[in-house]
N, C-alpha and C positions, 0 to 999 in steps of 0.2 A: 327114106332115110331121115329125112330133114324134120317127120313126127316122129320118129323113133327116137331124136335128140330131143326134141321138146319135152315128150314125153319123162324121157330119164330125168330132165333138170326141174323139170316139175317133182318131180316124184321126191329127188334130191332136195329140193325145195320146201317140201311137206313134210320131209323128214322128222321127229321130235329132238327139241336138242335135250329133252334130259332122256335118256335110255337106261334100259332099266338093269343095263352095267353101271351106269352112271349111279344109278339108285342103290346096289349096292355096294357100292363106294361107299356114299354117304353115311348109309347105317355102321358099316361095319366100322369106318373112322370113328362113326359115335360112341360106336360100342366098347372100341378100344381104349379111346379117353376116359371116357365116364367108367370104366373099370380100372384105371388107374385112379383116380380122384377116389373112389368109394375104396379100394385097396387102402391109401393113403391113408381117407380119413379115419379107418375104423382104427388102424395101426396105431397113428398118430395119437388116437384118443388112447391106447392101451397101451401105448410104452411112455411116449412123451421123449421118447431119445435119450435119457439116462437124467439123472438127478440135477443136472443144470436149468430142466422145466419145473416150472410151479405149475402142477393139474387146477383150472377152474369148472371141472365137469365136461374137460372136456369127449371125454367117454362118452356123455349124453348128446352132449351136441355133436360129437363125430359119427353117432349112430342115426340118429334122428336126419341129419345133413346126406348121408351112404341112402337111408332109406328113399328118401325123396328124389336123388337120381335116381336109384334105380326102380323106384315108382314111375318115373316119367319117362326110363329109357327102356322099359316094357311095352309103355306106348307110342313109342316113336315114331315105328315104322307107319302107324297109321294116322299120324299128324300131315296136313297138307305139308307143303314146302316151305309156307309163309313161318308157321307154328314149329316146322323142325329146326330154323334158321333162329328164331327168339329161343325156344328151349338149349339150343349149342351155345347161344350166345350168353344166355344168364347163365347157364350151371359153366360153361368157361369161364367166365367174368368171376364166379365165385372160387373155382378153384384159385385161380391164377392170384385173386386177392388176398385168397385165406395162406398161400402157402411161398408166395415171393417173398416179403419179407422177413419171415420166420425164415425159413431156410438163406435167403441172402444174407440176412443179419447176422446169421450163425457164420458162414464162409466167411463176413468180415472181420468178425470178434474173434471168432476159434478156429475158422480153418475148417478143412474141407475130411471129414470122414465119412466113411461106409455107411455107417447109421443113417445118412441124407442124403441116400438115394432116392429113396422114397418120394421124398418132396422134393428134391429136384426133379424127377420123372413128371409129378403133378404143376411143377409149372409150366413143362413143358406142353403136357398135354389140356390143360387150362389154355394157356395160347393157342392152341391147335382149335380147340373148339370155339373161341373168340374168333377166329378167323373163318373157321368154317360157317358158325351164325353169321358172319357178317358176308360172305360170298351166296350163301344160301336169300336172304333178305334182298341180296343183290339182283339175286338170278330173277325175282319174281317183280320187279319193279318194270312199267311198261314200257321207259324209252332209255337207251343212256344214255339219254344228257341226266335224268336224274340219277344215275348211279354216281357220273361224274360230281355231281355236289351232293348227294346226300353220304356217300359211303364217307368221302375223308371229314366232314361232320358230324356223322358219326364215329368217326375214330377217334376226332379228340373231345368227343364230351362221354367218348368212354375210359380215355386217358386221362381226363379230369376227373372223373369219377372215383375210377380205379386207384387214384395219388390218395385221397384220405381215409379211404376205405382200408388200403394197404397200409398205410402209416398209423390207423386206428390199431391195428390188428398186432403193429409191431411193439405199438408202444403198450399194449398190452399183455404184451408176452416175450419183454428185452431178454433176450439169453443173459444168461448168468456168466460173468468173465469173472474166470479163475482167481482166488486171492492170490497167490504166488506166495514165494518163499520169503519173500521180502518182507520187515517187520519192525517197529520204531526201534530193537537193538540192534539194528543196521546204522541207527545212526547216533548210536551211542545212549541212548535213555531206555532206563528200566522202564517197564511195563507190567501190567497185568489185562491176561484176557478178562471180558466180563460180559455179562449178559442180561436181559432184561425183559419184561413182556408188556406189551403195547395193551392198549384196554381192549383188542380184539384175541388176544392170547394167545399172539405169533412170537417168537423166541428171539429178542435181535441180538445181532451179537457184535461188537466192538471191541477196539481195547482204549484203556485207562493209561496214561503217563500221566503220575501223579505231580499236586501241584507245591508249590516252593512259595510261593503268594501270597497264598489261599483265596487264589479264583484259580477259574478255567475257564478254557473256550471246549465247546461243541464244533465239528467239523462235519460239514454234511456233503458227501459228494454226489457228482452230475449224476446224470440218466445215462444208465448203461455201464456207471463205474461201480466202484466199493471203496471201502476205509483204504483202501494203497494207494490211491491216488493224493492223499492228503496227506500223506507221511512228510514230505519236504517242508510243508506249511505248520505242520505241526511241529518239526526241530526247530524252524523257525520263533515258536511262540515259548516253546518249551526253554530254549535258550534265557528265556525274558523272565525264567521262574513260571510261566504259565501254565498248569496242567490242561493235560490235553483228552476231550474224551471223542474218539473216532471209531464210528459205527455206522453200520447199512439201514434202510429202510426195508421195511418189509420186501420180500421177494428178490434182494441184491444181494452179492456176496452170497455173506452165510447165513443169512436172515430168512426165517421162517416165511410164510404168505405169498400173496401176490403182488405181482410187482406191476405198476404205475407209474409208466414213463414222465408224466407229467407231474409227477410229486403231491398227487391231490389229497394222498393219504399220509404227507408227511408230518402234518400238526399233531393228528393221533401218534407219530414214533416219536418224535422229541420230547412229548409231555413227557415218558418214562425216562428218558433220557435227565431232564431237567431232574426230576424226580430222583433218579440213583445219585447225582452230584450233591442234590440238597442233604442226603444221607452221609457224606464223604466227608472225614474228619478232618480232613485237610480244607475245605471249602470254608467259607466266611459268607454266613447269610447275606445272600442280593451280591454276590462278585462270580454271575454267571453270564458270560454272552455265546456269543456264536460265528462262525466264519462259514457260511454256502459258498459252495463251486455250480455255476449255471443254475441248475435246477435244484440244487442245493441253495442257493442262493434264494432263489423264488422260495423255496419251503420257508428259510427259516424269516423272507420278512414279513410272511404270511405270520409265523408263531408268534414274532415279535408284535404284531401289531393286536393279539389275542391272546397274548400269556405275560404278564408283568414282572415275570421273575426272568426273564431273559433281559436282561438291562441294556445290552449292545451289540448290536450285528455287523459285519463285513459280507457283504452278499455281492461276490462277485460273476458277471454275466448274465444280469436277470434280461430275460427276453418273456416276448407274450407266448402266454399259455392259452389262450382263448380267444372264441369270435368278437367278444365285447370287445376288450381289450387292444384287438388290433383297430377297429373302429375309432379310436384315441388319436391313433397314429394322424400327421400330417400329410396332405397326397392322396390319390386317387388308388393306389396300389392296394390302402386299407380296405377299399371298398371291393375293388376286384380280389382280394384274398378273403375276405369274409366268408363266402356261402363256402370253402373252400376246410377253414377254421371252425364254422358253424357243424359243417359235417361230419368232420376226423372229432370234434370235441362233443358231439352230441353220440357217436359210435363207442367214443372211448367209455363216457357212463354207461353204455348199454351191455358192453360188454364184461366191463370189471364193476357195474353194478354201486360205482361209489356218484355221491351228488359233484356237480363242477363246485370248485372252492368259490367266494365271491372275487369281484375284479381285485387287482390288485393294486389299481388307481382309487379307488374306494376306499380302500382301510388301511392305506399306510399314514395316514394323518394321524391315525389312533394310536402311532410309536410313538410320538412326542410327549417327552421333550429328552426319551432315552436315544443315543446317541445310534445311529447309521448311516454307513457308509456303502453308498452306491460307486460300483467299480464298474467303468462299461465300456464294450470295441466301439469303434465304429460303427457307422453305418444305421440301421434301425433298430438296430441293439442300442444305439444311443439315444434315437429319437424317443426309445419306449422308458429309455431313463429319463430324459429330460421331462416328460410329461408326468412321468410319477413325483420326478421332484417338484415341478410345481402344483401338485396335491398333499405333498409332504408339509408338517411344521417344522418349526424350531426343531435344531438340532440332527436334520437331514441334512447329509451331503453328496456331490455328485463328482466323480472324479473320471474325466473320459482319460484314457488312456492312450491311446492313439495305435495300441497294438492289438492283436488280433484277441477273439472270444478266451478268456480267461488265461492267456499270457502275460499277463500283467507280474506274477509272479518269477516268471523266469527270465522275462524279457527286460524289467525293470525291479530289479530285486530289492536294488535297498531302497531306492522309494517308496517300492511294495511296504517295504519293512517298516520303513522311517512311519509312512501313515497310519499303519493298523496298528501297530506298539504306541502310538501315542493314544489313537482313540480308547482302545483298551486300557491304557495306563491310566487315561481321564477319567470312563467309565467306571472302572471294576477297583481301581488301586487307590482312588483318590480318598483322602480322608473326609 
């Protein structure tokens, strides 16, 4: 009896813990994800989800992306275990990257419809296969005490990873938020729609509140908005006799192109911009400035500091758009966000194919001695102002607010008011 026992726990002993129930687990999980991801991508590249996508080929890259899973989930079954754990892991890693924040973005901006099903299926099953690479990698490592430190090591230099890579991806491709019905004769001033094309022969479109002056300001709003978000700031200037010209960058609102979360391609929309005002018989040669919101802001002091017919800017909530840039910053945070900034900013050119614009520490000395007006929150929002200010000349100013990223307007109104109505009145009005 007592070898009849040994025997059995021996035998129990020998047992294989992967079995080849086990093994078909594995494939067929694979199989199931990686046909929703290649599902996904071919769709995605062929609908785009209705007219609120700008297409950049992705047709090509969703075919060529479809191909290569299921290039590699052809040979799956006959990958060791080490190779089937890496191959779940990277074609996971890329679903989950390419379709979280497109699809999340969307549910925050627009809300949740039927049409994104699709990629929410693909996030899920992108996580499915990050998790199964990383249990499979698991399985073939010789002791756990190393699974105990290499797995959650690896989870968050896949979580690090996967943060610029997915923010690359989004800021590439911001869903487009509805103009609404909302319109400057909501707030009492005539209008005209108008339209214009950039030197790449995207169609932007805006509207005109003419001027009582004969200047104007340009309004350029954040990443992820359009010209309705500046309707307030424009009754504001409009009041002042100021005409008002509010318009998208390429790929927002109702603007032709692609759109570029980071504003790199905003120097090319403004030139046509400056351009239709200079045309405007209501306008007085050289009584053009500008007013950015965030990323708006960064555009126009980029223009300013490379177009001399912009004579004055309000650029409210400039933050860093790049690796350089935050390397500026005071504190060691600069240095830990860098490779971080380096990666989402060197993905963002690969993807939309434009050059990063130079620092922005760099060539704002070259506004002087035209008049700008730095608006800034707290916190590193202010640290990234105070350092531009001291590479600024004459005629830079910095104004912290002490209120949150670009509520300076609402939270402090007539201050708001009282400073940019005098800048602009110095600027654009003065004899």
């Amino acid at each position: 009896m007592a070898s009849t026992v040994a025997t059995t726990t021996t035998a129990q002993r020998e047992q294989p813990l992967v079995t080849a129930r086990t093994v078909g687990n594995v494939e067929a999980l694979f199989a199931s994800c990686a046909a929703v991801l290649v599902f996904h991508l071919v769709l995605d590249g062929f609908l785009r989800m209705g007219p609120e996508w700008s297409p950049r080929g992705e047709l090509m890259m969703g075919l060529i992306s479809a191909s290569v899973i299921v290039a590699l989930g052809l040979q799956y079954p006959r990958y060791p275990r080490a190779a089937q754990g890496g191959v779940s892991l990277l074609i996971g890693l890329f679903g989950f990257v390419h379709a979280t924040p497109l699809y999340l973005g969307h549910l925050v901006k627009l809300g949740f419809s039927p049409a994104e099903l699709p990629g929410l299926a693909s996030i899920v099953a992108g996580l499915a296969l990050v998790l199964l690479g990383i249990a499979l990698l698991a399985s073939v490592l010789p002791h756990w005490s190393l699974r105990v430190v290499l797995v959650p090591v690896g989870i968050v230099v896949l979580a690090w990873l996967s943060f610029p890579l997915s923010a690359s991806v989004y800021i590439t491709n911001i869903p487009r938020v509805p103009l609404g019905d909302e319109t400057p004769a909501d707030y009492g001033l005539a209008y005209e729609d108008v339209t214009f094309e950039n030197s790449d022969g995207d169609t932007l479109s805006g509207w005109y509140v003419p001027s009582q002056n004969g200047a104007a300001i340009i309004i350029v709003h954040g990443s992820g908005g359009n010209r309705a978000g500046g309707l307030e700031r424009a009754a504001m200037l409009a009041d002042h006799g100021y005409g008002v010209l509010l318009f998208e960058l390429r790929g927002f609102g109702e603007s032709d192109g692609e759109p570029v979360g980071l504003g790199w391609t905003g120097v090319e929309d403004v030139a046509p911009a400056i351009d239709y005002l200079e045309g405007r018989p209501d306008i007085v040669e050289g009584r053009i400035g500008g007013l950015g919101i965030s990323m708006g802001g960064e555009v126009l002091l980029e223009v300013e500091a490379t177009d001399p017919r912009l004579q004055a800017v309000v650029a409210d909530g400039v933050e860093v758009r790049a690796a350089e840039e935050l390397l500026e910053l005071p504190g060691s945070f600069s240095w830990i966000g860098a490779p971080t900034y380096f990666i989402n900013t060197s993905m963002v050119a690969l993807l939309s194919g434009q050059d990063q614009p130079p620092p922005l520490h760099e060539i704002i000395g070259d506004i002087a001695p035209r008049p700008l007006l730095l608006v800034s929150a707290p916190g590193e929002e202010a640290n990234w102002n105070r350092r531009l200010l001291e590479s600024a000349g004459p005629g830079t100013e910095l104004w912290e607010t002490g209120v949150g990223h670009t509520t300076s307007f609402s939270v402090l109104q007539e201050e708001f008011e009282s400073r940019v109505i005098a800048l602009f009145d110095e600027a654009l009005l003065a004899p």
